[in-house]
C-alpha positions as CSV (number, residue, x, y, z in Angstrom):
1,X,65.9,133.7,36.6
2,X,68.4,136.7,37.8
3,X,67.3,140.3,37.1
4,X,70.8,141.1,36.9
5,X,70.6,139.6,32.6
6,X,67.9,142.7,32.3
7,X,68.3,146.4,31.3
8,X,66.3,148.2,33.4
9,X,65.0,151.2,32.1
10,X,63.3,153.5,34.5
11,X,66.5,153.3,37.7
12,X,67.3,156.5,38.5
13,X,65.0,157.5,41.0
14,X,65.0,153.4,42.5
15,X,63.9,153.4,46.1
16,X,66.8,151.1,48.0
17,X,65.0,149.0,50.8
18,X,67.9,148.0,53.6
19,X,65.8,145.6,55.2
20,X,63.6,143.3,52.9
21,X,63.3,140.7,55.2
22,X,61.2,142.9,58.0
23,X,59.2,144.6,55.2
24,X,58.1,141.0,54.4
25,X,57.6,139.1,57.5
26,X,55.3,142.7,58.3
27,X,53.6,142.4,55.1
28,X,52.7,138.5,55.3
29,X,51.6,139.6,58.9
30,X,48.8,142.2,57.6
31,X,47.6,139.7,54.7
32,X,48.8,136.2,55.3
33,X,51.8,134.4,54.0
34,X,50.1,133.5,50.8
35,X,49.3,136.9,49.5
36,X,52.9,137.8,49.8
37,X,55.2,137.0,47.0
38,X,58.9,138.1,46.5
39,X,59.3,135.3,44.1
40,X,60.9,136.1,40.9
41,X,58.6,135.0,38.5
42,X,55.9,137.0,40.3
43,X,58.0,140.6,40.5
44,X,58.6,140.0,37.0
45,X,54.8,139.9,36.1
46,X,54.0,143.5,37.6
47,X,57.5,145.1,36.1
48,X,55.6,146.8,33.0
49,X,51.9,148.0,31.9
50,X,51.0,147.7,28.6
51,X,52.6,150.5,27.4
52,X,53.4,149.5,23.8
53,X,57.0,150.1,23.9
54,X,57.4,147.7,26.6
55,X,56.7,144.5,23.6
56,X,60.3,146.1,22.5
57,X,61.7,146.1,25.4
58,X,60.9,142.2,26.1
59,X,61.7,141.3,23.3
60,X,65.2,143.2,24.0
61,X,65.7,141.8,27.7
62,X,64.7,145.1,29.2
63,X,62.4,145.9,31.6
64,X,60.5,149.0,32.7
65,X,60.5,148.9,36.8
66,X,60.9,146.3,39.6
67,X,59.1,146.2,42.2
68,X,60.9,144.5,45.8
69,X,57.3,143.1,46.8
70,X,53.9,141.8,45.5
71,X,50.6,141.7,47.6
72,X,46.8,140.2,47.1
73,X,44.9,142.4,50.1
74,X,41.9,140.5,50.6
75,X,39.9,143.5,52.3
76,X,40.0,147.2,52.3
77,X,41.4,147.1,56.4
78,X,44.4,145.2,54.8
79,X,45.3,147.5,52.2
80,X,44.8,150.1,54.9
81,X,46.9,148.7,57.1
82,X,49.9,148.5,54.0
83,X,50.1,151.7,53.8
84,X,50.2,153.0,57.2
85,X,53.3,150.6,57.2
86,X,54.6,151.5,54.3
87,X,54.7,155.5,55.5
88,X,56.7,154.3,58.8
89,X,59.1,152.3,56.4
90,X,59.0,155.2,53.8
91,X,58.9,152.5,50.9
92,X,56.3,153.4,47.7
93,X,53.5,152.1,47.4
94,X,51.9,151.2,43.4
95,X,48.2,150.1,43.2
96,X,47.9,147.4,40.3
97,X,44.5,146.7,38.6
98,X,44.7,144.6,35.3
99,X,47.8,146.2,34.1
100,X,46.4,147.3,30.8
101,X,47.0,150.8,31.0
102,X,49.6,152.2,28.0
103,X,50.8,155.3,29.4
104,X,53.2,153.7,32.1
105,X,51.1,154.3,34.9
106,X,51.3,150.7,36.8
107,X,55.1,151.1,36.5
108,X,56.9,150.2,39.8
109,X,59.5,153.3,38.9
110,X,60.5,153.6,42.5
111,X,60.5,149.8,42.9
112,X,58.5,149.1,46.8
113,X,55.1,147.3,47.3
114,X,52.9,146.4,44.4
115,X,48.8,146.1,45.4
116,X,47.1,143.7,43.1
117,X,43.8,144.2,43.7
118,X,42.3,141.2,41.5
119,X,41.0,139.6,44.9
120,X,38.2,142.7,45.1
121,X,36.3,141.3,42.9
122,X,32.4,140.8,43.6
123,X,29.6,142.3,42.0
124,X,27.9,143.6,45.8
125,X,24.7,144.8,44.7
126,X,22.0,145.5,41.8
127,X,19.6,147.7,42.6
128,X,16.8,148.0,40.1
129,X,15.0,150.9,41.4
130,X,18.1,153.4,41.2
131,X,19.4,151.5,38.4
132,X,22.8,150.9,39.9
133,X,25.5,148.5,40.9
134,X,28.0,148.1,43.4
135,X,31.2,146.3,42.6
136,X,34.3,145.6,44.3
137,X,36.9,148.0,41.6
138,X,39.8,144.5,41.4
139,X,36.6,143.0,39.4
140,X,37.2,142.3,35.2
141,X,35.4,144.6,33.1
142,X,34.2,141.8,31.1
143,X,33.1,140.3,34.1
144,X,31.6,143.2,35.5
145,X,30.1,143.3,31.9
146,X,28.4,139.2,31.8
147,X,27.4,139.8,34.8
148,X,25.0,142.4,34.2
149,X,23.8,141.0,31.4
150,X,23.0,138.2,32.8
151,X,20.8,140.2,34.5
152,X,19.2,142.5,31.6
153,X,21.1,145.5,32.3
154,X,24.9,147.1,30.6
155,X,26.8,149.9,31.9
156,X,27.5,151.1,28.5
157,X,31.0,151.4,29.7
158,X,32.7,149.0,26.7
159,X,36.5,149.9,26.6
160,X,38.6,147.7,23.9
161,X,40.4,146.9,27.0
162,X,37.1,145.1,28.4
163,X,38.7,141.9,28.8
164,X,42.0,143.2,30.4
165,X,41.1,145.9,33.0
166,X,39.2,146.7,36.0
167,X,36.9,148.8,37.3
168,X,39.7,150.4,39.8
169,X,41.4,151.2,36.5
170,X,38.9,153.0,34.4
171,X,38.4,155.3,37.5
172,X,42.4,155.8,37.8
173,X,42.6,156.7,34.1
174,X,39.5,158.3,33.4
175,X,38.3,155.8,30.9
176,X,36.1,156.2,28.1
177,X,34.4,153.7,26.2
178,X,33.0,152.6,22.7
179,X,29.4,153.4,23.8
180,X,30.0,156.5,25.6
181,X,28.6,158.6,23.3
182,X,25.1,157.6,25.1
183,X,26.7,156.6,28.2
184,X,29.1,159.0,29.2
185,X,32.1,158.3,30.5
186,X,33.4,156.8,33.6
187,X,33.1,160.1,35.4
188,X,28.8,160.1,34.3
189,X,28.6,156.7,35.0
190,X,30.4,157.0,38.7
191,X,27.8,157.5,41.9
192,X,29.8,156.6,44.8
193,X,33.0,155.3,46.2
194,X,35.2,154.0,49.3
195,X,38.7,154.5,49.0
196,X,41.9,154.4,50.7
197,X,44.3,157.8,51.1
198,X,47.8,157.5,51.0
199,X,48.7,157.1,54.9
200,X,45.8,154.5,55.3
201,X,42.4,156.6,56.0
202,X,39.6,154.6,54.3
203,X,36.7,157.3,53.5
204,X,33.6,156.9,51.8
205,X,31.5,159.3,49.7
206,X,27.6,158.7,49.6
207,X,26.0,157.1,46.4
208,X,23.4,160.1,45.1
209,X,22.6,161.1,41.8
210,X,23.9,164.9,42.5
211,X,24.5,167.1,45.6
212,X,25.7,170.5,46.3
213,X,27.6,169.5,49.9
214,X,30.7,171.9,48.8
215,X,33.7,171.0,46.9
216,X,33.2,167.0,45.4
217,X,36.8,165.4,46.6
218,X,35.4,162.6,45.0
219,X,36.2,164.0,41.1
220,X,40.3,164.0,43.1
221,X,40.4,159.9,42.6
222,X,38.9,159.8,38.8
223,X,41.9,160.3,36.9
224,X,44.4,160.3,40.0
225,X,46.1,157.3,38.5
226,X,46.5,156.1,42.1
227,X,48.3,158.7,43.1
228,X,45.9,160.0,45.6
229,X,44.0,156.7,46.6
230,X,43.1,153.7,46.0
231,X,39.4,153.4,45.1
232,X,38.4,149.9,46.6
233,X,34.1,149.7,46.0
234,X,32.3,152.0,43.5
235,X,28.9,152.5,42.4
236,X,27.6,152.7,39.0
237,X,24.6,153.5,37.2
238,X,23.5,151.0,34.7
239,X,20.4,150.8,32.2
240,X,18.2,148.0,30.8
241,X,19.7,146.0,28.0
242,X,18.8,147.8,25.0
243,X,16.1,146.6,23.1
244,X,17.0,147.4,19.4
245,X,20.8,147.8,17.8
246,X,20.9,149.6,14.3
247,X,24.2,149.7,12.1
248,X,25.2,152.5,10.4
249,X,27.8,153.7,8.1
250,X,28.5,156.6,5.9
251,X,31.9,157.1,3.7
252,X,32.7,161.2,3.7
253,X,35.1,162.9,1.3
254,X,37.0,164.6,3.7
255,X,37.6,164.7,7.7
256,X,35.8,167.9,7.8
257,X,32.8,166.7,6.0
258,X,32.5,163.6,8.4
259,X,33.4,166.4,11.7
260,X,30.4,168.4,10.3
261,X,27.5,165.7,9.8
262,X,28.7,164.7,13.2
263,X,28.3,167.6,14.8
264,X,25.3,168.2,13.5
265,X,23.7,165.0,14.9
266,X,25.1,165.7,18.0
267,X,23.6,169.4,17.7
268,X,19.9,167.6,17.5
269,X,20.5,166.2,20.8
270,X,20.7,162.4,19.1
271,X,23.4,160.5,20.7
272,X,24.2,157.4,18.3
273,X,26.0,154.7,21.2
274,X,28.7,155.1,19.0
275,X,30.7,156.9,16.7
276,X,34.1,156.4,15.0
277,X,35.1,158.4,12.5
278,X,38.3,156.6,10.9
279,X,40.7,159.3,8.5
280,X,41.6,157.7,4.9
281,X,44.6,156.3,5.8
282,X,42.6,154.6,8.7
283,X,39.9,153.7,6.2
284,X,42.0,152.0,3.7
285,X,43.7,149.5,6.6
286,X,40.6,148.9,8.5
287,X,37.5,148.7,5.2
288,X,40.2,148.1,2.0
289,X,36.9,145.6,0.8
290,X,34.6,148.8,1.0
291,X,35.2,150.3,-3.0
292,X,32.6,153.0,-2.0
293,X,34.9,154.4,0.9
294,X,38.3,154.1,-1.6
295,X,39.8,157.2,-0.2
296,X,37.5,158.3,1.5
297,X,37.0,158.8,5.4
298,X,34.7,156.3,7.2
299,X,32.3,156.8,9.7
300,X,30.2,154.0,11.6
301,X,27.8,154.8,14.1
302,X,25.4,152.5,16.2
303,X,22.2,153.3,17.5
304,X,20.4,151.1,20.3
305,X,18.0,151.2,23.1
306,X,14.1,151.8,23.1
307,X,13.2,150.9,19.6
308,X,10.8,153.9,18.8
309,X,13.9,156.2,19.6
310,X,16.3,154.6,18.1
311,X,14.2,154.9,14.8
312,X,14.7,158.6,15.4
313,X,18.1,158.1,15.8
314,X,18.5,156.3,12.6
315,X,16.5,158.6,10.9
316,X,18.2,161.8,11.8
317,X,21.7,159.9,11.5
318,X,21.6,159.3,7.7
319,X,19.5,162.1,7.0
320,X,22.4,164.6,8.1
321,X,25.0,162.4,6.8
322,X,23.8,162.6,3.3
323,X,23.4,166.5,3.7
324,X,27.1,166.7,4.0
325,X,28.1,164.7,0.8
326,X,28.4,161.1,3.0
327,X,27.5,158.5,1.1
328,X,25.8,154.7,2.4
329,X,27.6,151.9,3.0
330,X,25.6,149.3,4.7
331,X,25.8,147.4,7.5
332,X,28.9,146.0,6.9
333,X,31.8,147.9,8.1
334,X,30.0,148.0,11.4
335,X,29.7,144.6,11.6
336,X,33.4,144.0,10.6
337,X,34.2,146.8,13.8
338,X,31.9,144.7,15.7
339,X,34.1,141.4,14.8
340,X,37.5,143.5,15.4
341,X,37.0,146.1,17.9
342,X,38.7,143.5,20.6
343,X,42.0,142.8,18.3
344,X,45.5,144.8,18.9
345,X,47.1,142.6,16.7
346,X,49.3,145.1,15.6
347,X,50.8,145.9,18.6
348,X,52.2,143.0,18.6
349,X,53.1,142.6,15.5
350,X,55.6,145.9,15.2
351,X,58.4,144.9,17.5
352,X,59.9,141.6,15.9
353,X,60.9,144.7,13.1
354,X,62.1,147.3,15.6
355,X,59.3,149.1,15.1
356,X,58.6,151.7,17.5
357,X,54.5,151.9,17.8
358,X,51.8,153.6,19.8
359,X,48.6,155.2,20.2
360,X,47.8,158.9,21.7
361,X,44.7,160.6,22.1
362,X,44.0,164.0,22.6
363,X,41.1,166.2,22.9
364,X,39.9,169.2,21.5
365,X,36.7,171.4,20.6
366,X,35.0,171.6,17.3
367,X,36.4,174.8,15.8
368,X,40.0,173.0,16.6
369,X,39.5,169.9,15.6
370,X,40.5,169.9,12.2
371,X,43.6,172.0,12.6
372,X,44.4,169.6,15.8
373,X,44.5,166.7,13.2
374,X,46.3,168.3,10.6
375,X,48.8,169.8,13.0
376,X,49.9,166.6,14.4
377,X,49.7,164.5,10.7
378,X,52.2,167.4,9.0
379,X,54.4,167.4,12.7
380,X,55.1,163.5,12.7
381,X,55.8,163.5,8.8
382,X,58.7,166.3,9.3
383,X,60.2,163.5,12.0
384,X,62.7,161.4,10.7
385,X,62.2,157.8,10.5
386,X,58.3,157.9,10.6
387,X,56.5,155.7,8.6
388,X,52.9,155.6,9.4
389,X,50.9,158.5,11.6
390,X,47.0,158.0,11.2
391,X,43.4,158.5,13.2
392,X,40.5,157.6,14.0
393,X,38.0,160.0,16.2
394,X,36.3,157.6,18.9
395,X,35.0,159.9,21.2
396,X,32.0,162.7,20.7
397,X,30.4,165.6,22.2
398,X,28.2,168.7,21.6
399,X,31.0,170.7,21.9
400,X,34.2,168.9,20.6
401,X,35.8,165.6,20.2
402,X,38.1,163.0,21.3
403,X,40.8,162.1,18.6
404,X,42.9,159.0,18.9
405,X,46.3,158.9,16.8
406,X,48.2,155.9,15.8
407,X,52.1,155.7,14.6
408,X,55.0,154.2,13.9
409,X,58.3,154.6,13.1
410,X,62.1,153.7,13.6
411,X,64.9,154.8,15.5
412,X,68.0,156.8,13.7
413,X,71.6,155.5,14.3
414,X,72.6,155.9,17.7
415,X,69.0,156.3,19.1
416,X,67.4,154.9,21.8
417,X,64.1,152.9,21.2
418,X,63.0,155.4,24.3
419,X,64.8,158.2,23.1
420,X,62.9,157.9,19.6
421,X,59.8,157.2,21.6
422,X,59.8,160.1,23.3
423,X,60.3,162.0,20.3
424,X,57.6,161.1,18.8
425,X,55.1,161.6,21.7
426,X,56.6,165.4,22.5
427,X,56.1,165.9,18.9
428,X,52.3,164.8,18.8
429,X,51.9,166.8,22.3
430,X,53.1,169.7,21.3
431,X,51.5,169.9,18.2
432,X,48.3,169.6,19.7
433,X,48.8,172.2,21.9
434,X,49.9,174.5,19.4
435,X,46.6,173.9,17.6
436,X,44.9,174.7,21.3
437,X,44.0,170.6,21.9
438,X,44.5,168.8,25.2
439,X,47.0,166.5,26.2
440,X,44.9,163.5,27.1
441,X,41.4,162.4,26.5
442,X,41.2,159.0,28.1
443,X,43.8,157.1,28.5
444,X,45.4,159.4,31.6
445,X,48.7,160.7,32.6
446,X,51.1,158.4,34.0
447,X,54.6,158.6,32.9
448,X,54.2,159.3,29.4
449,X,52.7,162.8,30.2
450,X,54.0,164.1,33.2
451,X,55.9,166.2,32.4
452,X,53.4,168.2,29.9
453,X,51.4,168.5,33.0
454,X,52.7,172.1,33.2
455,X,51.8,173.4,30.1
456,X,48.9,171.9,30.5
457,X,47.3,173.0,33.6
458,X,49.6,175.7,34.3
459,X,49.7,177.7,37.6
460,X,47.1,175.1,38.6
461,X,49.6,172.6,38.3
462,X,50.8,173.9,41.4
463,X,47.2,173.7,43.9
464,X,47.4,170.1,42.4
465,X,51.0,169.3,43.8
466,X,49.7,171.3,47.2
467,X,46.8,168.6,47.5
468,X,49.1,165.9,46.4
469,X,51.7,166.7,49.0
470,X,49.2,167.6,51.9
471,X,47.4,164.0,51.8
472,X,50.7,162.0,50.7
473,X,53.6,163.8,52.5
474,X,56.1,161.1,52.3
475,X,55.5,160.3,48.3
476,X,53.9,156.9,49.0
477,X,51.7,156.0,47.0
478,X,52.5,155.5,42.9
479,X,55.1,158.1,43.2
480,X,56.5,159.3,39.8
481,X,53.6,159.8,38.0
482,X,51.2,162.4,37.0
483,X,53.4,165.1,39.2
484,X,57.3,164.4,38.1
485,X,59.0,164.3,35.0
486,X,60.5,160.5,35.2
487,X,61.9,161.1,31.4
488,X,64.2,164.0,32.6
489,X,64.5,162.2,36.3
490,X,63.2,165.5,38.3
491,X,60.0,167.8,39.1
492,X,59.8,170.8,36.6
């Protein structure tokens, strides 16, 4: 294999190391020949996420980034240890969970040292009384997941990336999960950490259910994207395996119909585990065997836990459901989401047809939502060479919502896959923020986003680049993300 047959894709801002061979021998010194690799086959495993333009891309002998070197630290002095070399050496630094992220934030853009972390991976403690666990953040979330089953307990935390991601990752990206209408997300469910800054301080902040000890740095490392640490152990709550699981499903004339009995629900302080509300277009790919939801929006909701209250929960469900015109449809197309809710089979499926496909998801509150969803549906159809934008809503609070839109579409003559993606993405973010939505819900910053950052945040962006700077001075650690716009090769 030579790198030199691929395109590569993010170059620009490559990081050119003069002496590869000291960086080595140094590295294999701090975690042993065998967790060193420079081999090709291995750089070329950690050159992409799972951003879903990168399927293109392999299929078109391009690649994303390329990292020069590829470590497995075995403990948290090691990765320590990395770093303080890598600021003498002033080569980047990228911390590498599972890889499963989708908005390019694994990407070596810089090239340098990629972390794996997959050898932190032990479930450390369950402790009953506080109804936590401690875990190791390189461990699976399916793992994770068994392993407290095994035991009678769930963190509720059920991403569809379960099988593919760690525990480092959800707190990098700020994951949300199927469940986490009960739950929370990763932010509710996270007690306590130990994690490495960028010039190799390991620091640790207590496990406690809530304190008023000043300014939480903690909240700095959940949604960093590695940036500003690398979380190494975490503590979570966890709750008893739920006792009883109801299925629920309701077909809704309209998106606002389904957004009101929703919010409703919510209003009554009864939190279904889950909610998706899936638009008609969504609806008719996902339940086409449903003739009681033909063109109609979906909405399935599951109820579990203690089985008196999750009779309340049912009760309250359907009762406001069929107040705003939603009629019952079984248990079916829960069971079918139940069956599916793992499968991306269409992300694979779009490049062998030079299809350009992804997913965004947004935020907004209630009195937005609706024009949030129309604003990005009648932006995308004005964009040439679109031929499917549609959502589902996945993620639900008192006070607003989580939306989650899908599209795809093909590049013009003379366009870039990347120049069409991009296109498509500014178009989605803008409209959302025209319509007074955020930028991201759960899936985090990375590359894709960076360089909405400003619009987003504003003059805040600016304290945030201050803190950034202060604990990373020499740009270390994941540089090129969340702070600098990669797509226009510059800070704004």
């Amino acid at each position: 294999m030579d790198f030199k047959d691929f395109e590569l894709i993010y170059k620009e801002n490559r990081c050119e190391i003069k002496d590869k061979q000291k960086i080595e021998s140094k590295l294999k010194e701090i975690v042993g020949d065998n967790n060193v690799s420079t081999k090709d086959i291995d750089i070329l495993a950690y050159t992409k996420d799972t951003s879903l333009i990168g399927f293109n891309w392999t299929l078109q002998g391009q690649i994303a980034g390329l990292p020069d070197f590829v470590t497995w630290p075995e403990n948290v002095e090691q990765i320590s240890n990395i770093l303080k070399f890598a600021n003498q050496e002033k080569v980047p630094v990228i911390p590498y969970g599972e890889g499963s992220g989708v908005v390019g934030g694994a990407i070596p853009v810089q090239g340098g040292i990629i972390i794996d972390m997959k050898k932190f991976n032990k479930v450390l403690e369950i402790n009953d009384k506080n109804l936590t666990v401690t875990a190791q953040t390189g461990i699976n979330g399916m793992n994770l997941e068994r392993h407290l089953n095994s035991k009678g307990y769930t963190t509720g935390h059920i991403p569809q990336s379960l099988y593919i991601s760690s525990l480092g990752g959800w707190i990098a990206h700020r994951a949300a999960g199927q469940f986490s209408t009960k739950y929370g997300k990763i932010e509710d469910i996270l007690l306590g950490m130990e994690a490495v800054l960028p010039q190799g301080e390991i620091i640790n902040f207590k496990t406690i259910p809530r304190a008023s000890t000043g300014p939480q740095l903690d909240k700095l490392f959940i949604g960093g994207g590695g940036t500003l640490g690398i979380v190494t152990k975490a503590t979570l709550k966890i709750w008893p395996y739920p006792a009883k699981r109801t299925l629920i499903s309701y077909a809704f004339p309209s998106i606002e119909d389904s957004f009101k009995a929703v919010r409703q629900i919510l209003r009554e302080q009864i939190y279904p585990a889950v909610i998706r509300i899936y638009d008609s277009f969504e609806t008719s790919r996902h339940f086409p065997d449903i003739e009681k939801a033909k063109d109609k929006v979906m909405v399935v909701f599951v109820c579990e836990g203690n089985s008196k209250l999750v009779e309340l929960e049912e009760l309250i469900t359907k009762e406001k459901s069929e107040k705003n015109s939603g009629v019952d449809c079984g248990v079916h197309p829960v069971e079918h989401w139940f069956e599916t809710r793992f499968r991306v089979t269409e992300t694979s499926a779009m490049p062998p047809y030079k299809i350009v496909f992804d997913t965004i998801e947004v935020a907004s509150l209630w009195e937005d939502a609706s024009r949030v969803y129309y604003s990005v549906l009648e932006s995308m159809k004005k964009l040439q060479g679109v031929i499917m934008i549609t959502a589902h809503v996945s993620h639900f609070y008192p006070n607003g919502v989580g939306i989650y839109f899908t599209f795809g579409g093909a590049p013009g003559k003379g366009q870039t896959d990347l120049e069409y993606y991009q296109k498509c993405w500014d178009t989605i973010i803008k409209a959302v923020i025209d319509a007074n939505g955020s930028i991201a819900h759960h899936h985090g910053i990375g590359i894709n986003r960076a360089h909405w950052m400003e619009t987003e945040l504003g003059r805040s962006m600016n304290t945030l680049r201050r803190i950034k700077k202060l604990l990373d001075p020499n740009d270390i650690l994941n540089p090129g993300k969340v702070y600098v716009d990669i797509w226009k090769g510059g800070e704004k």
